[in-house]
N, C-alpha and C positions, 0 to 999 in steps of 0.2 A: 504494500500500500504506500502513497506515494500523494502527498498537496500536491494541487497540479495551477495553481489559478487562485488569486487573493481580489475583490472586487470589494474597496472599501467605499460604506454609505457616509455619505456627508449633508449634516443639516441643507438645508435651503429656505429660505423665505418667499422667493418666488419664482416659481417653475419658469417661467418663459424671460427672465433676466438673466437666471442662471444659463441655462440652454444658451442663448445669446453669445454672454462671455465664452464659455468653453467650446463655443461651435465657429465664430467670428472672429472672435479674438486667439485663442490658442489651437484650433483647428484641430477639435474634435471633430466626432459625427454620434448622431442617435442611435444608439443597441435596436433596431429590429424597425420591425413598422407600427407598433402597437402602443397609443398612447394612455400611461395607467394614470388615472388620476392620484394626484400628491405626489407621485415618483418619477424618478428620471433614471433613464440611464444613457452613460454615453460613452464612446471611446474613442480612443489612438492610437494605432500601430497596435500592440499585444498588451495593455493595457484596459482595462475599465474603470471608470469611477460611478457609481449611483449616490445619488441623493433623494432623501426622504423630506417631505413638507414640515416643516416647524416656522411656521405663521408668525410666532411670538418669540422666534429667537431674538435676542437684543445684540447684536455684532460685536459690541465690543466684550462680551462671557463667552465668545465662541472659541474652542480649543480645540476646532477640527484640524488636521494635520495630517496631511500624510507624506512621504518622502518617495518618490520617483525618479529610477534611474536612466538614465540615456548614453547610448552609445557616443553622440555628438553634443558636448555643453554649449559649447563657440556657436556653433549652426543653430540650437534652439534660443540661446540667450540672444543672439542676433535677432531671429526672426521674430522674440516676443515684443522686440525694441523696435522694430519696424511695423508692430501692429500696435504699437503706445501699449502695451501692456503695462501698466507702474510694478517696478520691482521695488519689495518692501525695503525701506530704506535700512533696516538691519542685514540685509540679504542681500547684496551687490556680488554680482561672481567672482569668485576668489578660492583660492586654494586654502583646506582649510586645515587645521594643526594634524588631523588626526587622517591628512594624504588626500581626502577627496575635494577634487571641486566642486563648490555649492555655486546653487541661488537663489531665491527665495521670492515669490509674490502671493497676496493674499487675493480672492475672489472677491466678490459680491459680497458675500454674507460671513468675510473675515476667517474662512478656511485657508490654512496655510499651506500653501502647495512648493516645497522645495525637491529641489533637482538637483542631482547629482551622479557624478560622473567620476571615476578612476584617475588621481592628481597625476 
C-alpha cells in the first residue's frame, strides 16, 4: 500500500473570486465539469487544490497554508510577476537557510501558498 495523491481543502469566502484568482491569475483550471455548490476544485500540472465555502471566515485568523513544489522557481516567480500577482512581502524568492528556494503569496481569502524549489 502506497499515498498516491494529497489534495489539500482551503477555506474560501467566495467561490467565483477564488476561481478567478487561481484560474487568471496563476493558471489553474476547474477539476471536471461538474459545479458542486460551496466547493471548488481546481488544478495545475499534477497538482490539486479544493476549497470548501466559509462565508464568515475573517482573513486576517486564516492559517490556510500549504507548501508546493516546482521543478522551475525562476519560470513561475517570473510568470506570477507578469500576471501582478502581489508576492507577500515576507516571501520575496530567495534561497532559504535550510537549501530550498522559497516564495511566498497569499490568495483572496489570506491562504498562504509558498513554492519551492531545490537551492
Amino acid at each position: 500500500m502506497k499515498l498516491t495523491a494529497i489534495h489539500p481543502k482551503l477555506p474560501m469566502r467566495n467561490k467565483s473570486i477564488t476561481r478567478d484568482f487561481y484560474v487568471h491569475k496563476l493558471g489553474f483550471s476547474l477539476c471536471g465539469t461538474t459545479d458542486y455548490e460551496g466547493y471548488l476544485m481546481l488544478k495545475k500540472d499534477d497538482i490539486e487544490i479544493h476549497f470548501f465555502e466559509f462565508t464568515a471566515l475573517p482573513p486576517e485568523e486564516n492559517y490556510g497554508m500549504v507548501y508546493i513544489r516546482t521543478d522551475d522557481i525562476e519560470h513561475l516567480y517570473q510568470s506570477f510577476q507578469e500576471n501582478s500577482v502581489a508576492i507577500h512581502p515576507n516571501g520575496q524568492l530567495e534561497t532559504k537557510p535550510w537549501g530550498q528556494r522559497e516564495f511566498s503569496i497569499l490568495d483572496p481569502d489570506s491562504n498562504l501558498l509558498t513554492f519551492g524549489a531545490d537551492g
